[in-house]
C-alpha positions as CSV (number, residue, x, y, z in Angstrom):
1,X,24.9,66.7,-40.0
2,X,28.2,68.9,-38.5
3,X,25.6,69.7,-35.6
4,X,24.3,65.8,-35.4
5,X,28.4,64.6,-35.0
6,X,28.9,67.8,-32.3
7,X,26.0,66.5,-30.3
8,X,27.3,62.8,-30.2
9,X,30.6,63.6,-29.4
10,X,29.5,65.8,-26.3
11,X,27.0,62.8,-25.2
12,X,30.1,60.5,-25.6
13,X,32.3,62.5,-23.6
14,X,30.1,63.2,-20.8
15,X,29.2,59.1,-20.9
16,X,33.1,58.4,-20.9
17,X,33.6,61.1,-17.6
18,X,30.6,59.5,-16.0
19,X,32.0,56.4,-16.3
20,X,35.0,57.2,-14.8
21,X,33.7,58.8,-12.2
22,X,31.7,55.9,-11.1
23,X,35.1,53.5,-11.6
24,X,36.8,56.1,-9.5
25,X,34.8,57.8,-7.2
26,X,36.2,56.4,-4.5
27,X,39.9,57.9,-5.0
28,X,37.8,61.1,-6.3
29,X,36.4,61.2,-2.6
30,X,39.4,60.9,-0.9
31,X,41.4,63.0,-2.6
32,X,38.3,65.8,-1.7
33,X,38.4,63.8,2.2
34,X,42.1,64.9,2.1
35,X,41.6,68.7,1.5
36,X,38.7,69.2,3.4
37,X,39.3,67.0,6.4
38,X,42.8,65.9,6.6
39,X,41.9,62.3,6.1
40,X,40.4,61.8,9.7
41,X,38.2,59.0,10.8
42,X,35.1,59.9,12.9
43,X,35.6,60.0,16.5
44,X,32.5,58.0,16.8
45,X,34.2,55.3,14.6
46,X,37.5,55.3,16.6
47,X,35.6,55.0,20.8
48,X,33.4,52.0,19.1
49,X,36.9,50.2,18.1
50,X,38.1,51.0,21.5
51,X,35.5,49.6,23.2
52,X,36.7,46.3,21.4
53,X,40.2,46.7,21.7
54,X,39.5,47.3,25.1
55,X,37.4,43.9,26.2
56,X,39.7,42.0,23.2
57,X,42.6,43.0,25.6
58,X,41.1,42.3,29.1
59,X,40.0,38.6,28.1
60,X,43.3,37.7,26.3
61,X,45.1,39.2,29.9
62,X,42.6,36.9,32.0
63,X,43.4,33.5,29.7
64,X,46.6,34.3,29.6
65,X,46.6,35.2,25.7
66,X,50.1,36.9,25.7
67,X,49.1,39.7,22.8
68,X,50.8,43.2,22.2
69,X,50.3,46.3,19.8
70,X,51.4,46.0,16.5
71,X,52.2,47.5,13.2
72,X,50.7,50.9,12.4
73,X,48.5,50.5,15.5
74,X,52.1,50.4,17.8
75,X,53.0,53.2,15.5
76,X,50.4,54.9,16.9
77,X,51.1,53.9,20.6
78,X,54.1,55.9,20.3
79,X,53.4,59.1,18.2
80,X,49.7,59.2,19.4
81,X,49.2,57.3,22.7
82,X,46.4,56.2,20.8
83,X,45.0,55.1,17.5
84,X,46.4,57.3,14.5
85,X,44.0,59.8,13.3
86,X,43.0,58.4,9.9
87,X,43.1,54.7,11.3
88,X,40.3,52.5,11.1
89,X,41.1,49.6,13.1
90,X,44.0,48.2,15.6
91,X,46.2,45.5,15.2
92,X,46.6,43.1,18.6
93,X,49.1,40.2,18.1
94,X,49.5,37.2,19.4
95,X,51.4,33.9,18.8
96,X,49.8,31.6,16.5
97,X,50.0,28.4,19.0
98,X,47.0,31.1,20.8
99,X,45.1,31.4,17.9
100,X,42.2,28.7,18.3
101,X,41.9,29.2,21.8
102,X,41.3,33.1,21.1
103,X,39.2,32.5,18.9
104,X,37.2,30.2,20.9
105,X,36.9,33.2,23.5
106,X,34.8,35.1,21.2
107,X,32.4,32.8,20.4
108,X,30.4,32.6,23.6
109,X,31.1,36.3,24.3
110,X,27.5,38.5,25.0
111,X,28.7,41.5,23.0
112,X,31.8,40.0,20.6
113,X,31.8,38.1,17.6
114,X,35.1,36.9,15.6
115,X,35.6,35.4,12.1
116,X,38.4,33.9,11.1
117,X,39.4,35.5,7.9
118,X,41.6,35.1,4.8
119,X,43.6,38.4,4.0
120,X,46.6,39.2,2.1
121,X,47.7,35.9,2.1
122,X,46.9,34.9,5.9
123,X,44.6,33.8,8.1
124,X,43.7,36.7,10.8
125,X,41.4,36.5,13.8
126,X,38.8,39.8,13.4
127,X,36.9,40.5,16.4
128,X,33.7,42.6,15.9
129,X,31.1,43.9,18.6
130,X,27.4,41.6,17.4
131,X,25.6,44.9,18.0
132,X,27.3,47.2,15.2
133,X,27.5,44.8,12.1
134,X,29.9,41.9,11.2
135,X,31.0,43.1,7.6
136,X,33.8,45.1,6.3
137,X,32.8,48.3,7.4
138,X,31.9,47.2,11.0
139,X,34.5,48.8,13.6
140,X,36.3,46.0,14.4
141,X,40.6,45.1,15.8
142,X,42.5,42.3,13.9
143,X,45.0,39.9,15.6
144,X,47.5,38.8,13.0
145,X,50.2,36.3,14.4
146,X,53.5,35.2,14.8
147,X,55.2,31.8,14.4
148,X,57.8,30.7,16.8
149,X,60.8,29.3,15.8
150,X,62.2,26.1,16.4
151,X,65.7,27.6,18.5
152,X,62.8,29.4,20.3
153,X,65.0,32.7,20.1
154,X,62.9,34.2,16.9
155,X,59.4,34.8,15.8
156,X,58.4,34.7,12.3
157,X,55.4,37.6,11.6
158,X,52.7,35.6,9.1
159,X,53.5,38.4,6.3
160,X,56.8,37.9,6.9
161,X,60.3,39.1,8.7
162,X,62.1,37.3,11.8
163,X,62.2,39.1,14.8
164,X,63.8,38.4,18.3
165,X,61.7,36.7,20.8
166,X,63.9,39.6,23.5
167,X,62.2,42.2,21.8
168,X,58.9,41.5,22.7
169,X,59.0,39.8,26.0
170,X,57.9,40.5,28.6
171,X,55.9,43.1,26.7
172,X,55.1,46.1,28.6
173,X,52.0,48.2,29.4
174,X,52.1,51.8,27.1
175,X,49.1,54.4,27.0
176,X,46.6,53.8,24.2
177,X,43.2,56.2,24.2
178,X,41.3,54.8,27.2
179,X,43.3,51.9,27.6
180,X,46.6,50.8,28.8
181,X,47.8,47.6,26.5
182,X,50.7,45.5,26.3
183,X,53.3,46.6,23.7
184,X,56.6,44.8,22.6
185,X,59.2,45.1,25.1
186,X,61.7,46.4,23.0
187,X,59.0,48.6,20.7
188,X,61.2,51.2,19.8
189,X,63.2,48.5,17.5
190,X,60.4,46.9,16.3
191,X,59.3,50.2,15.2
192,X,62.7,51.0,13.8
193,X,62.4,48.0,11.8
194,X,58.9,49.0,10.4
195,X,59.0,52.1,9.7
196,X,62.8,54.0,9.7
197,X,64.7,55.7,12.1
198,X,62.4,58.7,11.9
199,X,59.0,57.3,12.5
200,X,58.1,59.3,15.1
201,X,57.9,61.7,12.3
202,X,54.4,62.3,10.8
203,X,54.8,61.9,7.5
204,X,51.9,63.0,4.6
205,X,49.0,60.5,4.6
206,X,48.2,58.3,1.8
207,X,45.6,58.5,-0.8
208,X,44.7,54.6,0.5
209,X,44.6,56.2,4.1
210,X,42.2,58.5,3.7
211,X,40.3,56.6,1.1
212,X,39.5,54.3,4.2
213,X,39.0,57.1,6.3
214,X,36.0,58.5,4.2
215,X,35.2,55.2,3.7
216,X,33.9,54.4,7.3
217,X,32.8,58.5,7.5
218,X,30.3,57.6,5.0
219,X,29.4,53.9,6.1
220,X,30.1,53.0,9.3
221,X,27.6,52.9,11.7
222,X,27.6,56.0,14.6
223,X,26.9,54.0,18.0
């Protein structure tokens, strides 16, 4: 009997692990991503998103889209001259009155899709190349918006935060990979404002980052 309750607790115990392993596998990997790989995504991942930021940027500069590099993506502009190492995707803004008509651009592209998606409480324009996938793992940039107000001397970011038209026009042309793309004319404050004083100071990557980072190793599609 003693040997019958020994054997079921073992079975429950190694039922219980396996259960959490499955629940959090995902953090499991990344924490291993971390050690072994310093959260980096592929290089094949990062040229295929690129190549999108790339044509995203040429057809919003040809129809007179006024866009620039935002967020971590800017972040990146400045420490990197390129995308951060365990980033995913970029970030290209532009003012919401824009939003439709970029959209529109996309639609009749040969090689680019968008969506028009719901996320974290907004509406952002995801652009996608038709030939790699149109889902959540897809290499793909976002263009998130801003508002402008009604003294037309402030721009209001969709998540949030008032910022000075003056800081980002005219936007000017920075290195980024391949590329050179518009950033905010002022993009040291913006950056200030993001991300401290010191952001030109790598700082230790996040679980979350490299979660997505071993995310698209595993996943995402080589091109």
């Amino acid at each position: 009997m003693a040997r019958l309750l020994t054997r079921s607790r073992v079975v429950t115990t190694l039922a219980v692990l396996l259960v959490l392993c499955c629940y959090f596998y995902n953090w499991i990997l990344a924490i291993y991503w971390m050690m072994v790989n310093d959260c980096t995504t592929p290089k094949f991942y990062q040229d295929s998103v690129y190549k999108i930021v790339g044509e995203v940027a040429r057809l919003y500069e040809e129809h007179d889209i006024p866009y620039f590099l935002d967020q971590g993506t800017l972040l990146g502009a400045a420490r990197n001259q390129g995308m951060l190492p365990h980033d995913s995707d970029v970030d290209i803004n532009i003012l919401h009155k824009d939003l439709k008509r970029a959209y529109d651009l996309f639609q009749s592209h040969p090689w680019l899709i968008s969506q028009m998606q719901y996320n974290d409480g907004c509406y952002v324009l995801r652009v996608y190349d038709r030939s790699l996938g149109v889902d959540t793992l897809s290499p793909h940039i976002d263009s998130f918006h801003y508002f402008e107000l009604e003294d037309q001397k402030k721009m209001r970011f969709v998540h949030g935060g008032d910022f000075l038209v003056e800081d980002f026009f005219p936007p000017v042309k920075v290195p980024f990979g391949p590329h050179s793309l518009y950033a905010p004319r002022h993009f040291h404050q913006i950056l200030v404002t993001r991300f401290g004083a010191n952001y030109m100071v790598n700082k230790k990557v996040r679980l979350q980052d490299c979660k997505e980072s071993i995310t698209m190793t595993l996943f995402g599609r080589p091109v």
